[in-house]
ROSE-4610 file (N, C-alpha, C; in Angstrom, 1 decimal, always signed):
// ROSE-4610
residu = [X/X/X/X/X/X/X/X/X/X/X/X/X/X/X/X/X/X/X/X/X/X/X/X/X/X/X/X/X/X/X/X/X/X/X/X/X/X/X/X/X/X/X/X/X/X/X/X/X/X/X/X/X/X/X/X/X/X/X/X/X/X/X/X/X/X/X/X/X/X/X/X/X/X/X/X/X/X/X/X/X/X/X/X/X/X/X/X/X/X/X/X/X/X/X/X/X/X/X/X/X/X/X/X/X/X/X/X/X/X/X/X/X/X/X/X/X/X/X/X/X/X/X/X/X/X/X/X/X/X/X/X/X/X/X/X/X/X/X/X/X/X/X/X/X/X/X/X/X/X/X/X/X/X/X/X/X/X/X/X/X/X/X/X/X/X/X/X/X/X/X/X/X/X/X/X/X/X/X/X/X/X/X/X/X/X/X/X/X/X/X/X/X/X/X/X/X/X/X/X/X/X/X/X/X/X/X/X/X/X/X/X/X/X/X/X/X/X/X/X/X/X/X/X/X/X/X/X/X/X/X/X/X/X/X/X/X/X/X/X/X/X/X/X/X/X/X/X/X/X/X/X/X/X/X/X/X/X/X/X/X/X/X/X/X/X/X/X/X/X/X/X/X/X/X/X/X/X/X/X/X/X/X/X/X/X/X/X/X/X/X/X/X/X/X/X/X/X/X/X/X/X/X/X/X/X/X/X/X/X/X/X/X/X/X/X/X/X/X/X/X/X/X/X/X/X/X/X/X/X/X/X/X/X/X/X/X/X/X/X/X/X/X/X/X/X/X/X/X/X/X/X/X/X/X/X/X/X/X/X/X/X/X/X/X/X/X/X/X/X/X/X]
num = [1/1/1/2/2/2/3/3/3/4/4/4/5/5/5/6/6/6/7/7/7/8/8/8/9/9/9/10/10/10/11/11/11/12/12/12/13/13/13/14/14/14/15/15/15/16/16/16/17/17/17/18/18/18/19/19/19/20/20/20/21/21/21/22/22/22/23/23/23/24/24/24/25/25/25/26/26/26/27/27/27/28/28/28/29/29/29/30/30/30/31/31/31/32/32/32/33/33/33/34/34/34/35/35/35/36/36/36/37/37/37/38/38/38/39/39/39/40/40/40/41/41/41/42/42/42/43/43/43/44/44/44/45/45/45/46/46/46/47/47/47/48/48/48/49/49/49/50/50/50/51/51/51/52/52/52/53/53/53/54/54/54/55/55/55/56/56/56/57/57/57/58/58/58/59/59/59/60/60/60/61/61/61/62/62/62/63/63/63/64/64/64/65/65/65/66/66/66/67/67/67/68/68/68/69/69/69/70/70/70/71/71/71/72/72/72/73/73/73/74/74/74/75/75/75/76/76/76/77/77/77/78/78/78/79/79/79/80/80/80/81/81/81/82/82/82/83/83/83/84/84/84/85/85/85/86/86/86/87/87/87/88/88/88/89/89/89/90/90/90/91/91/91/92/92/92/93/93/93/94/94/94/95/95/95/96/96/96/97/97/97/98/98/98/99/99/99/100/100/100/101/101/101/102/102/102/103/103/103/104/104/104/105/105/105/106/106/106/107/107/107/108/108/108/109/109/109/110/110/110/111/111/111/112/112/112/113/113/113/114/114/114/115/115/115/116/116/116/117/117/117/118/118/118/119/119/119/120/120/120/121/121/121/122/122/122/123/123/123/124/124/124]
x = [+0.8/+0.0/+0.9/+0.6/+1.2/+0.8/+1.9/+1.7/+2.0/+1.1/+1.5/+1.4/+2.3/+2.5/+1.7/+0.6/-0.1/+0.1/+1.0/+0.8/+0.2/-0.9/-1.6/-2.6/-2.6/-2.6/-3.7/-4.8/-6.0/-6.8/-7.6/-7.6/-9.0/-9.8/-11.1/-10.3/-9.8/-8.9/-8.2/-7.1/-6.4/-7.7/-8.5/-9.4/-10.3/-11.1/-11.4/-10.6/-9.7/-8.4/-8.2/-7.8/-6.9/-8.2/-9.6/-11.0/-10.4/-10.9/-10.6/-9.9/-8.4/-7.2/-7.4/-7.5/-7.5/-8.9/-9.9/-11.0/-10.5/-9.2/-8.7/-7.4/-7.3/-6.4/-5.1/-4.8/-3.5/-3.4/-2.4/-2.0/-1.6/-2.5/-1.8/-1.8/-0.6/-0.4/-0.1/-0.3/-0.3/+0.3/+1.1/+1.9/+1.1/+0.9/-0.2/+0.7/+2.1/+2.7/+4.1/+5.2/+5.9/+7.2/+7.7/+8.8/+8.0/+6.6/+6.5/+6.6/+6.5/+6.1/+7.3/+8.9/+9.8/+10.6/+10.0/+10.9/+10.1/+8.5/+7.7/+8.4/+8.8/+9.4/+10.2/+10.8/+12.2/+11.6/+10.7/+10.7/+9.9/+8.9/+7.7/+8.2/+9.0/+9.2/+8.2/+7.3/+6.4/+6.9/+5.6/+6.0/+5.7/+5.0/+4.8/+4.4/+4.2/+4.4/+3.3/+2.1/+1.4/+1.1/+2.1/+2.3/+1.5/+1.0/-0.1/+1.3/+1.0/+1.7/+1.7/+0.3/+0.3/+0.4/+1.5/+1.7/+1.9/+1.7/+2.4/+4.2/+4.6/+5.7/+6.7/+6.8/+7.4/+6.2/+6.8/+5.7/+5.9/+4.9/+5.2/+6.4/+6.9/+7.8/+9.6/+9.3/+10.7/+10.8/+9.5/+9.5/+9.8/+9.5/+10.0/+11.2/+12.1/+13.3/+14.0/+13.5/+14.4/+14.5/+13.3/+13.2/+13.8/+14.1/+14.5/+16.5/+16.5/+18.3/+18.9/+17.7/+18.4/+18.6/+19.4/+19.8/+18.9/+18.2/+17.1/+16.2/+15.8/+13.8/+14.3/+15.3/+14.9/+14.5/+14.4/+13.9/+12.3/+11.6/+10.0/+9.6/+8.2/+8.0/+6.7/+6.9/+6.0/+5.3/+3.7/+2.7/+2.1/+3.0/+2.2/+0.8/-0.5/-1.5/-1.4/-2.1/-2.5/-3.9/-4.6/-5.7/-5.7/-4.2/-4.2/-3.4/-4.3/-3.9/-3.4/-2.4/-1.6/-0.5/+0.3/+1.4/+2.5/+2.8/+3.9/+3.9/+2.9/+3.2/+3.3/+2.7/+3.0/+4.7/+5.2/+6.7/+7.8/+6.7/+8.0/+8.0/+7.0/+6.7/+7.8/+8.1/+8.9/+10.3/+10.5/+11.8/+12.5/+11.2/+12.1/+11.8/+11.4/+11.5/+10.6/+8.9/+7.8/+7.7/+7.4/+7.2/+5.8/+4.6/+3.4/+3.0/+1.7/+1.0/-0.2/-0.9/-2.7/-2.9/-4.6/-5.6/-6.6/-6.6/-7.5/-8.8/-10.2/-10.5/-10.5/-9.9/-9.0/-9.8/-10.0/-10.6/-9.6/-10.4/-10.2/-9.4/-10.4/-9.9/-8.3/-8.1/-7.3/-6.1/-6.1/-5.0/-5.2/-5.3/-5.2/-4.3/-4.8/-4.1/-2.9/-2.1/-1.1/-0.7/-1.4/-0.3/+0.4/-0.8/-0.1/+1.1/+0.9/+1.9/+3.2/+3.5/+4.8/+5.2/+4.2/+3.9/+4.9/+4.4/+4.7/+6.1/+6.8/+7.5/+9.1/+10.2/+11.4/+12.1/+12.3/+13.4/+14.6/+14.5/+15.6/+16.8]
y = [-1.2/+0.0/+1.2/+2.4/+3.3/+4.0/+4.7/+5.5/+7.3/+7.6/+9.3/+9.8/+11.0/+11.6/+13.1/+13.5/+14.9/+15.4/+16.4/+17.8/+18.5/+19.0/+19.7/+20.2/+21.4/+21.7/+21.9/+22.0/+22.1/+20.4/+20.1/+18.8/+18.0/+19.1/+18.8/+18.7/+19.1/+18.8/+17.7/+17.0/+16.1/+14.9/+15.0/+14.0/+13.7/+14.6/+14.6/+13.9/+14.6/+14.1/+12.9/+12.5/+11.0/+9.7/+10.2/+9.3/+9.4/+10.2/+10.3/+9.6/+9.8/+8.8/+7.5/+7.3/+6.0/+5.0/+6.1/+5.1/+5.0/+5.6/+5.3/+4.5/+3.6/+3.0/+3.4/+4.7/+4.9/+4.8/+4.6/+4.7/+5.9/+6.5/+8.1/+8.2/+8.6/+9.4/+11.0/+10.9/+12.8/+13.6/+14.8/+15.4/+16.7/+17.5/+18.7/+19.7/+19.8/+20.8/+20.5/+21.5/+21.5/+20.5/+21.2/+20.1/+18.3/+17.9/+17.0/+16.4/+17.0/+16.3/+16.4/+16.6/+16.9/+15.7/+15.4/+14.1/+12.7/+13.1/+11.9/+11.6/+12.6/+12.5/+11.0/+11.2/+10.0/+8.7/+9.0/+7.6/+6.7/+7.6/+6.8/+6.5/+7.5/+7.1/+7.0/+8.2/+7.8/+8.1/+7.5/+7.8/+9.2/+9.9/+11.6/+12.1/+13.5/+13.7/+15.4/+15.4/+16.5/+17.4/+18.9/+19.9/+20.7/+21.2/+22.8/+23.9/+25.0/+25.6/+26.6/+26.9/+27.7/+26.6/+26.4/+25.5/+26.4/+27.5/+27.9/+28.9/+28.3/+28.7/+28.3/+27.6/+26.2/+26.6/+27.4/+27.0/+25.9/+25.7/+24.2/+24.3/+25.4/+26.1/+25.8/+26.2/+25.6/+24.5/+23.6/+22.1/+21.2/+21.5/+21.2/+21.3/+22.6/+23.0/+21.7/+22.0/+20.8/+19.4/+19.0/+17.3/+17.4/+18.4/+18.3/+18.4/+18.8/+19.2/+17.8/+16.7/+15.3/+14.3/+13.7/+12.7/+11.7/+11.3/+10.1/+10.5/+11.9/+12.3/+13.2/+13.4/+14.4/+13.6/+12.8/+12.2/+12.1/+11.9/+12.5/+13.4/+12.8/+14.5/+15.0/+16.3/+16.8/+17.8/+17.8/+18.2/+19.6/+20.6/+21.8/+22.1/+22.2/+22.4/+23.6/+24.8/+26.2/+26.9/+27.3/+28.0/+29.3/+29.5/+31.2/+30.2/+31.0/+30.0/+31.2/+32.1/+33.1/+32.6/+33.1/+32.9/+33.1/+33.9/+33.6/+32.5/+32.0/+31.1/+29.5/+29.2/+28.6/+28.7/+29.5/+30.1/+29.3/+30.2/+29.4/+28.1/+27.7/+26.0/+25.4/+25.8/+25.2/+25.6/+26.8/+27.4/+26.1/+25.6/+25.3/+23.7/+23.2/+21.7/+21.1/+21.5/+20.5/+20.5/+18.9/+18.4/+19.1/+19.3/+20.4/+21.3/+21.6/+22.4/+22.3/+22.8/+22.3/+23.4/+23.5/+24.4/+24.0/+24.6/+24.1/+25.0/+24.8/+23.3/+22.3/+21.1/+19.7/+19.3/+19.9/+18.8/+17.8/+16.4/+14.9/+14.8/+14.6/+14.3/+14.8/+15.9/+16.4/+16.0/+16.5/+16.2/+14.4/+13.5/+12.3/+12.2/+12.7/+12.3/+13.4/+14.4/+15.3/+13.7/+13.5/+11.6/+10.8/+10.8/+9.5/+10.0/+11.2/+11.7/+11.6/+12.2/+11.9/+10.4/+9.1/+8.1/+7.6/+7.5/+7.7/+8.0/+9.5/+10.1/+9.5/+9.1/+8.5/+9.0/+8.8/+9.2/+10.1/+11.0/+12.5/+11.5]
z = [+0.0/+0.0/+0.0/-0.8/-0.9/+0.4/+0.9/+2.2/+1.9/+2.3/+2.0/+3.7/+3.8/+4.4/+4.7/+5.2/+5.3/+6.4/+6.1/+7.2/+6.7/+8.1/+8.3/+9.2/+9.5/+11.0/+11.5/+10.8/+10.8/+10.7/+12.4/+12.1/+11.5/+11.4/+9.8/+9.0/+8.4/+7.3/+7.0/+8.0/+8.2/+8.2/+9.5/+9.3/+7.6/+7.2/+5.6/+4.7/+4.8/+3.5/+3.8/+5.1/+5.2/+5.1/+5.4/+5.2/+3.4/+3.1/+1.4/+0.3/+0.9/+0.5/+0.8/+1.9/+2.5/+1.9/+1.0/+0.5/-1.0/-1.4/-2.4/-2.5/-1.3/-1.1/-1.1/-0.2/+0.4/+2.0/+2.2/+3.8/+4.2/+5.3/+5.2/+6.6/+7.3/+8.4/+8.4/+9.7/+9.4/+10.5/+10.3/+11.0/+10.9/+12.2/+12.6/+12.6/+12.2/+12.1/+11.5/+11.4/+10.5/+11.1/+12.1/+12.8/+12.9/+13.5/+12.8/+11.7/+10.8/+9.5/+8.8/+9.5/+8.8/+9.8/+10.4/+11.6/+10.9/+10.8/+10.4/+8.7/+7.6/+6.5/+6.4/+7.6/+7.9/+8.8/+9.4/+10.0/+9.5/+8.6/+8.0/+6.3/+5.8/+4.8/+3.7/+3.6/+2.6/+1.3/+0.3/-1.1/-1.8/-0.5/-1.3/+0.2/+0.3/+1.0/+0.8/+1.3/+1.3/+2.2/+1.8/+2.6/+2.4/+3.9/+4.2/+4.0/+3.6/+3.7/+4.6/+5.0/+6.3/+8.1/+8.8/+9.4/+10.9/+10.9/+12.0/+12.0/+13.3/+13.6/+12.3/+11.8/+10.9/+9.7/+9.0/+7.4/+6.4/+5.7/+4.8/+4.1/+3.6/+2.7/+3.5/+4.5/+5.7/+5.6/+6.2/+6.6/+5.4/+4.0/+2.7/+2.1/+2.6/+2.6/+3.4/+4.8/+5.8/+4.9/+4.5/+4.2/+2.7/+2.1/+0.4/+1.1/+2.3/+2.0/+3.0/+3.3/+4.1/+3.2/+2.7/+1.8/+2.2/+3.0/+3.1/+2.6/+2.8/+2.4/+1.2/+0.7/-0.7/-1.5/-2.3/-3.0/-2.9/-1.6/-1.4/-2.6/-2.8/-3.5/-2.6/-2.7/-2.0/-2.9/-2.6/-3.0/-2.0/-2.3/-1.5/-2.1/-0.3/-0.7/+0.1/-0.4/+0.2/-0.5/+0.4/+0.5/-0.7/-0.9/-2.1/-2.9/-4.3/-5.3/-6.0/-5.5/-6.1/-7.0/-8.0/-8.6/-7.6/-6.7/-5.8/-5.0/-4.3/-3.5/-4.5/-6.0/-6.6/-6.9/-7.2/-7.4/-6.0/-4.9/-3.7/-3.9/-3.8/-3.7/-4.8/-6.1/-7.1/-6.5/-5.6/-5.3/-4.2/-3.2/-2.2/-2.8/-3.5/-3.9/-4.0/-4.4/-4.3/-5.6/-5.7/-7.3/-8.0/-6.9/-7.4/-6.5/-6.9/-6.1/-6.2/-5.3/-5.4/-4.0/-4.7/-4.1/-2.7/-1.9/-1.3/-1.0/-1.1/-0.9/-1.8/-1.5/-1.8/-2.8/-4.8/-5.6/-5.4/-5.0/-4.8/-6.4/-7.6/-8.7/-8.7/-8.6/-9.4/-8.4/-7.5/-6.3/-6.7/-6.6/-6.9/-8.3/-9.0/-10.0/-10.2/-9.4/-9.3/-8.4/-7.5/-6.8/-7.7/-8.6/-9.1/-10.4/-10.5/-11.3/-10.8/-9.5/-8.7/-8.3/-8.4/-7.9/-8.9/-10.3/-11.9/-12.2/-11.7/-11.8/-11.7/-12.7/-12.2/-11.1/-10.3/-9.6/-9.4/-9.0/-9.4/-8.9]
């Protein structure tokens, strides 16, 4: 079973999404903030990794930074999701290492198939 990784700090959200995935057959654990989800990166080892970018103290954008510059988790790809579907915050997301980006509120279709694209994706 594919395991994905969701931080996200907001826990309607976390609950929703991980019911969601999980009826499309992924394994999903979830980290409620940024230093989680940047420790969980490594212990869990998922095969993608879906970042809030509004996290707090620790933004998705840091916590993505950290896990793209550890020789175990850069290879993750991560999927920044944020509420502003601006051209800058699209821009950072490609600056600090996420293989996409996505809007929230979470279309299922499309965010699924941005998964299986990175799922798909060879290996940097």
């Amino acid at each position: 079973m594919t395991k994905i990784l969701l931080v996200e700090d907001n826990e309607m959200n976390r609950d929703m999404l991980t019911r969601r995935l999980s009826r499309h057959g992924f394994e999903v654990c979830c980290a409620p903030d940024g230093p989680s989800g940047v420790r969980m990166s490594e212990e869990e080892m998922p095969s993608v990794i879906l970042m809030d970018v509004a996290l707090g103290a620790m933004d998705g954008w840091e916590a993505t930074t950290l896990i793209k510059a550890r020789p175990s988790t850069a290879h993750i790809p991560v999927i920044a999701l944020t509420a502003h579907a601006l051209a800058s915050d699209r821009k950072r997301s490609v600056e600090v290492g996420c293989a996409d980006f996505d809007t929230k509120p979470v279309d299922l279709p499309r965010l699924l198939s941005k998964i299986n694209a990175c799922l798909q994706a060879p290996a940097a």
